[in-house]
C-alpha positions in Angstrom: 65.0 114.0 86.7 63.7 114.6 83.9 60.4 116.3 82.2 58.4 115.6 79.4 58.4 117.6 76.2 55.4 119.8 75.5 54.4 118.4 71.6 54.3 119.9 68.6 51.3 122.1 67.4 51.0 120.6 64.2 51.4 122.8 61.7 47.1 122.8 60.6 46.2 124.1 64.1 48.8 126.4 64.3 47.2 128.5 61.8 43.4 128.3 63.0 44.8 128.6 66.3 46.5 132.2 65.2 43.8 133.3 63.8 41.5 132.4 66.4 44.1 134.1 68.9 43.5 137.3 66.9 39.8 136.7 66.4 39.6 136.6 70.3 41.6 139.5 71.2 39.6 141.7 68.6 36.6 140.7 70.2 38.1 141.7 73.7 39.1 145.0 72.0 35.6 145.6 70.8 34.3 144.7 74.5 36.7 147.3 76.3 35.9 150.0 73.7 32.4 149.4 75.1 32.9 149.5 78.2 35.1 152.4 78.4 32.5 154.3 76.4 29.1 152.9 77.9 29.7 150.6 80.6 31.7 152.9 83.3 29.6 155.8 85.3 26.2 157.0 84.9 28.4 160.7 84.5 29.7 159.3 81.1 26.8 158.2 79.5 25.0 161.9 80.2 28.1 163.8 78.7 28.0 161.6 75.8 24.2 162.4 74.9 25.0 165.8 75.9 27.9 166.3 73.4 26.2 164.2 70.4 23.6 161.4 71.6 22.3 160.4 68.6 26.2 159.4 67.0 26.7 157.4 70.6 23.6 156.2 70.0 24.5 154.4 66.5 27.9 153.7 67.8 26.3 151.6 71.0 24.0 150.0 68.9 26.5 149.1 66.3 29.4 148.0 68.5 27.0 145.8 70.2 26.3 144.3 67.0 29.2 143.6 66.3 30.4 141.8 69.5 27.9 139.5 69.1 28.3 138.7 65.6 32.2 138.3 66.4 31.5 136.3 69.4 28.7 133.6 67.5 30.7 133.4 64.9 33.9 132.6 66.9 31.8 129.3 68.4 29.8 128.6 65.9 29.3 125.3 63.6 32.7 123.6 61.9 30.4 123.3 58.6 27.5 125.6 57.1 25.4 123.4 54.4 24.4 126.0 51.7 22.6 124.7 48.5 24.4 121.3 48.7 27.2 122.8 49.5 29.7 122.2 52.2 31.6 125.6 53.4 34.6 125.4 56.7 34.2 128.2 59.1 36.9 129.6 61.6 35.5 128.1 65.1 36.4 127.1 68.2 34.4 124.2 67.3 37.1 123.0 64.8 39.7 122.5 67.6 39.1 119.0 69.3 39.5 117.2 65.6 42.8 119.3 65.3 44.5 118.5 68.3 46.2 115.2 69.7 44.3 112.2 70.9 45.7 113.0 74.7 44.4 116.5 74.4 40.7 116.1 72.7 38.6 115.5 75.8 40.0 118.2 77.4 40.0 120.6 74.5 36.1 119.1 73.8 34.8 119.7 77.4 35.8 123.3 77.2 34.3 123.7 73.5 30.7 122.7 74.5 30.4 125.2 77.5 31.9 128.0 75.6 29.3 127.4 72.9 26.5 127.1 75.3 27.8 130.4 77.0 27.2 131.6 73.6 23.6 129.9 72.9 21.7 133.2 74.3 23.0 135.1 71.6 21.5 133.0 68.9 18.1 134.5 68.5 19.5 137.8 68.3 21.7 137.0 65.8 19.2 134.7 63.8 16.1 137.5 64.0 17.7 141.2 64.3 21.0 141.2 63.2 21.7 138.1 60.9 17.8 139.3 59.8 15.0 141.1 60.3 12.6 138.9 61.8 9.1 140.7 60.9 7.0 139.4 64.3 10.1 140.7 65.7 10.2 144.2 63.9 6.6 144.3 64.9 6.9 143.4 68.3 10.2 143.5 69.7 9.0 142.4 73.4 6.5 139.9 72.7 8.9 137.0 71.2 11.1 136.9 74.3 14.5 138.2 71.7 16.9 139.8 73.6 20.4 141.4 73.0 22.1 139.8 75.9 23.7 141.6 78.7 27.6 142.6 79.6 27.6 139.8 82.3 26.7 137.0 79.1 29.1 138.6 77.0 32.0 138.6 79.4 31.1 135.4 80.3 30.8 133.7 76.7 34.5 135.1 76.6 35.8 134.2 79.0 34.5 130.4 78.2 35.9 130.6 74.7 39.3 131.9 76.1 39.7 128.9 77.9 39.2 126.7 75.0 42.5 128.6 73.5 44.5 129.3 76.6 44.0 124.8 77.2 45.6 125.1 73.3 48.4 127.0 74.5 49.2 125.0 77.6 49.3 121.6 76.0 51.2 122.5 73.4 53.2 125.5 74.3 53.2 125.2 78.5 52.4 128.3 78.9 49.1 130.3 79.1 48.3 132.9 76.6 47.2 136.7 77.9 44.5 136.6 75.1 42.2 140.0 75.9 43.9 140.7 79.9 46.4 142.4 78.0 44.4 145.3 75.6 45.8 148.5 77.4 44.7 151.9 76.8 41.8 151.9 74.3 41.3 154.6 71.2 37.8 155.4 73.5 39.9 156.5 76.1 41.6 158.9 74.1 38.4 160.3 72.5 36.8 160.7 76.1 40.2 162.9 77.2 40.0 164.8 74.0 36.0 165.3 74.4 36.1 166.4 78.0 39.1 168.9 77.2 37.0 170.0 74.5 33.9 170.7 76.7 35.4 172.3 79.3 37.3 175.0 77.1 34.4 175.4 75.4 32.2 176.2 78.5 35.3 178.5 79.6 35.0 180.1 76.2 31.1 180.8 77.1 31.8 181.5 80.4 34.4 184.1 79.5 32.0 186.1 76.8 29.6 186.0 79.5 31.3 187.6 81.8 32.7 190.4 79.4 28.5 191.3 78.4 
């Protein structure tokens, strides 16, 4: 008995498909930074605004940002019209015209809930971060613009994962780790290295205390 081939990845997807495989385990790296800095105990976030809160602050806003720039970008349209102007992005999006016939519906399905997971990060994107929406500026709460939550995020990625890992088991008939497999995080280390810190310095104080 015998078993079918997995096809070739022609040699056009292979490349979109690498760099989307990198595009998606960036954006997973980005998301575990977070989470590891902001997203694990209550304790955490209060040492961090203890030891420098307004330097968290800019670096909770701006990895935030940045996740959901990544993550719109990574689904968003095949083609921006600019001036007349036609200009290819690097989506997900561009996948179901890459791939073979047998694979498209498939590979299509799981492009159009990805991109809807995605949808609730649109007006954020179009009116704070992409720009700076004035009624929004003015009045942040009235225009119903939110910057999304963890649960959204997580699950917009995992819905464009699935898009890549189907990729990977047409072609290659095996599923891809993607952003399971990020490991121990630079945040980690500068937690460790801020606790140590801390606590030798509130030795140090406790020490000169004791010696008044």
């Amino acid at each position: 008995m015998t078993t079918a081939a997995t096809p070739q990845m022609p040699p056009a997807l292979q490349a979109e498909y690498d760099l989307l495989d990198g595009e998606v385990a960036a954006l997973g790296y980005y998301l575990s930074e977070y989470q590891t800095l902001f997203g694990t105990t209550r304790e955490r976030i209060d040492f961090l605004n203890q030891i420098a809160p307004v330097f968290f602050k800019m670096i909770f806003d701006t990895l935030w940002s940045e996740i959901l720039l990544h993550m719109t970008r990574i689904a968003g349209p095949a083609v921006t019209r600019i001036n007349g102007s036609e200009f290819h992005n690097l989506t997900i999006q561009r996948l179901p015209a890459l791939v073979d016939a047998a694979a498209r519906p498939g590979i299509e399905a799981l492009v159009k809930t990805a991109v809807a997971a995605c949808r609730f990060a649109q007006p954020a994107r179009n009116k704070v971060l992409e720009h700076r929406d004035l009624l929004v500026a003015l009045s942040p709460d009235s225009l119903g613009v939110t910057m999304g939550s963890h649960n959204q995020i997580t699950e917009a990625l995992g819905a464009i994962e699935a898009v890549l890992d189907a990729v990977s088991r047409h072609y290659l008939g095996r599923r891809m780790p993607f952003v399971h497999n990020i490991g121990w995080g630079i945040a980690d280390d500068l937690i460790e290295t801020l606790e140590m810190g801390y606590k030798a310095q509130q030795a140090a104080i406790a020490a000169r205390s004791c010696g008044t």
